[in-house]
C-alpha positions, 0 to 999 in steps of 0.5 A, spaced: 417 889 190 411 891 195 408 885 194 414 881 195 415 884 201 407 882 204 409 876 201 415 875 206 412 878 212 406 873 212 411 867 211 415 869 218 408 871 221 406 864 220 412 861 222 412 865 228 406 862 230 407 855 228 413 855 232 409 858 239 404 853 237 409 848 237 413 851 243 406 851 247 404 844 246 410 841 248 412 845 254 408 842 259 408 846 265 406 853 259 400 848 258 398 848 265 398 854 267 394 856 259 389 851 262 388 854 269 388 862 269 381 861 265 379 860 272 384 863 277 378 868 281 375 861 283 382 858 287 383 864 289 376 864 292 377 857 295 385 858 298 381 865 302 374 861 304 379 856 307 384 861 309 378 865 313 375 858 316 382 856 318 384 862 322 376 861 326 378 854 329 385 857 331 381 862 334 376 858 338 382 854 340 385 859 343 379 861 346 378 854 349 385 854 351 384 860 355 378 859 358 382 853 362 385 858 366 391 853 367 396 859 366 394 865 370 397 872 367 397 868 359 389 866 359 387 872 358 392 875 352 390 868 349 383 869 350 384 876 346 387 874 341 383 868 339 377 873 339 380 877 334 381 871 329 374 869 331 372 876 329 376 877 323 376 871 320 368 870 319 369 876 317 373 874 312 368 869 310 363 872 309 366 879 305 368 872 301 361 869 300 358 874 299 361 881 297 363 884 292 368 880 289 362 874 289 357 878 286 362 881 281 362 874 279 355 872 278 354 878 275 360 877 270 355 870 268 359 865 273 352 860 274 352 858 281 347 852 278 351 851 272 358 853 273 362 847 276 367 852 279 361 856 282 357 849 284 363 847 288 364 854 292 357 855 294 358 847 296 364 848 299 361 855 303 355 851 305 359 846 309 363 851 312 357 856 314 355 849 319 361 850 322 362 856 323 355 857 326 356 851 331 363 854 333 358 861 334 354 857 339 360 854 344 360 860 348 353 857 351 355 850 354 357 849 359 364 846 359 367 846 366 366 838 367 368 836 359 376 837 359 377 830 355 371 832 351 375 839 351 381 836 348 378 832 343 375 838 340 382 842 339 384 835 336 378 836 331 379 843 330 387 842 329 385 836 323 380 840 319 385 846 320 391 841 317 386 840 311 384 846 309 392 848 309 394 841 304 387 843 299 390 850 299 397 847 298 394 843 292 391 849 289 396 853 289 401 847 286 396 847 281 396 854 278 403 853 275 407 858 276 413 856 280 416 850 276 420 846 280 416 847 286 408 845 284 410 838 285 412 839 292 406 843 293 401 839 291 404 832 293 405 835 300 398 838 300 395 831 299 399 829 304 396 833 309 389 833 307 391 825 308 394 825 315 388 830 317 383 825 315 386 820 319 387 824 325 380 826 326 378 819 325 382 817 330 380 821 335 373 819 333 374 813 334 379 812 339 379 808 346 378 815 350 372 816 346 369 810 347 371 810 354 366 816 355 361 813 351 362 806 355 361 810 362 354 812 361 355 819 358 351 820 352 350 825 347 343 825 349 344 827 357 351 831 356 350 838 352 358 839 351 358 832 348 352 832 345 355 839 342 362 836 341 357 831 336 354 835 332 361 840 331 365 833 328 359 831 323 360 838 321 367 838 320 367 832 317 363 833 312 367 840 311 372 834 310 369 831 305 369 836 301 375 838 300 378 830 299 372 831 293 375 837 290 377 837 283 384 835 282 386 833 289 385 826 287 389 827 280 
């Protein structure tokens, strides 16, 4: 009788797995979301390395808008508060980075030469590290003659922000943990990280662009667009990577 009894607990024991194989195999969405979480630590990694990098060129935005001084008693709340999301979201960066988190990461055998995932991060924080030097120097050219060069950094700003958003969107949909919902976001996501790559072409290469160029003004004899230069190849490589990255062009 005992034995007949083990014998019957491994039959339901094994038709309970079969039928969890089966069930798994057929639900995409489950699949998905198996296939994913053995990395989650690095999407959530590169959605705050491109929340933190966002929030830096809103900063600098709201800094250079400031500093127009086309609107007297409201310049210097918005000065203040894009210092404070300069300061905040390099700091972020660089908690990301080079934290405890990161480290635990390392340590825990993620190889940042072998691991695809840690490869693509430390690609992705090199190319933001550019841009948030260049945008650490901006304090120091001279701006007061440049308002159309001024106005095209905002716009540049503004598309590499919109990227970062739709690439977080992408993987945020990608984890599959709201069924109904991943689509739209990854979907939507594309859509941004595309209009954003068109932006900033556009304004690169745009007629006021070759206005200024046409009109004798060089990289080479005007420091703010010399700088304004280096800012959008910086970016663009930042752009570039985020259109590389892995599932965006699923």
């Amino acid at each position: 009788m005992y034995q007949a009894i083990k014998v019957l607990i491994r039959v339901l024991f094994s038709g309970l797995l079969f039928i969890l194989a089966v069930y798994i195999s057929a639900n995409t969405g489950l699949a998905k979301d198996t296939e994913v979480s053995h990395d989650m630590s690095s999407h959530h990694q590169h959605i705050a390395l491109n929340h933190a990098l966002g929030m830096t060129l809103d900063g600098y935005n709201l800094v250079i808008l400031g500093n127009m001084k086309m609107a007297r008693g409201i310049d210097e709340t918005v000065l203040n508060h894009g210092n404070m999301m300069i300061k905040s979201g390099t700091a972020m960066w660089n908690e990301i980075m080079s934290g405890t988190a990161m480290q635990g990461m390392h340590h825990g055998g993620k190889d940042p030469v072998k691991d695809p995932a840690m490869v693509y991060t430390h690609k992705l924080g090199e190319k933001q590290m550019l841009v948030i030097a260049l945008l650490g120097k901006m304090s120091g050219v001279e701006m007061e003659h440049g308002m159309d060069v001024l106005h095209q950094t905002i716009i540049l700003n503004h598309a590499l922000k919109m990227a970062l958003e739709g690439a977080n969107s992408v993987m945020l949909g990608e984890m599959g943990m709201a069924r109904g919902v991943d689509e739209i976001a990854v979907e939507h996501g594309r859509t941004m990280l595309k209009n954003a790559g068109g932006l900033f072409h556009e304004t690169m290469s745009a007629l006021n662009m070759m206005n200024i160029h046409m009109s004798g003004t060089t990289p080479e004899s005007d420091e703010l667009l010399e700088y304004a230069h280096r800012l959008a190849e910086a970016e663009f490589q930042v752009l570039a990577i985020l259109e590389g990255m892995p599932g965006i062009n699923k």
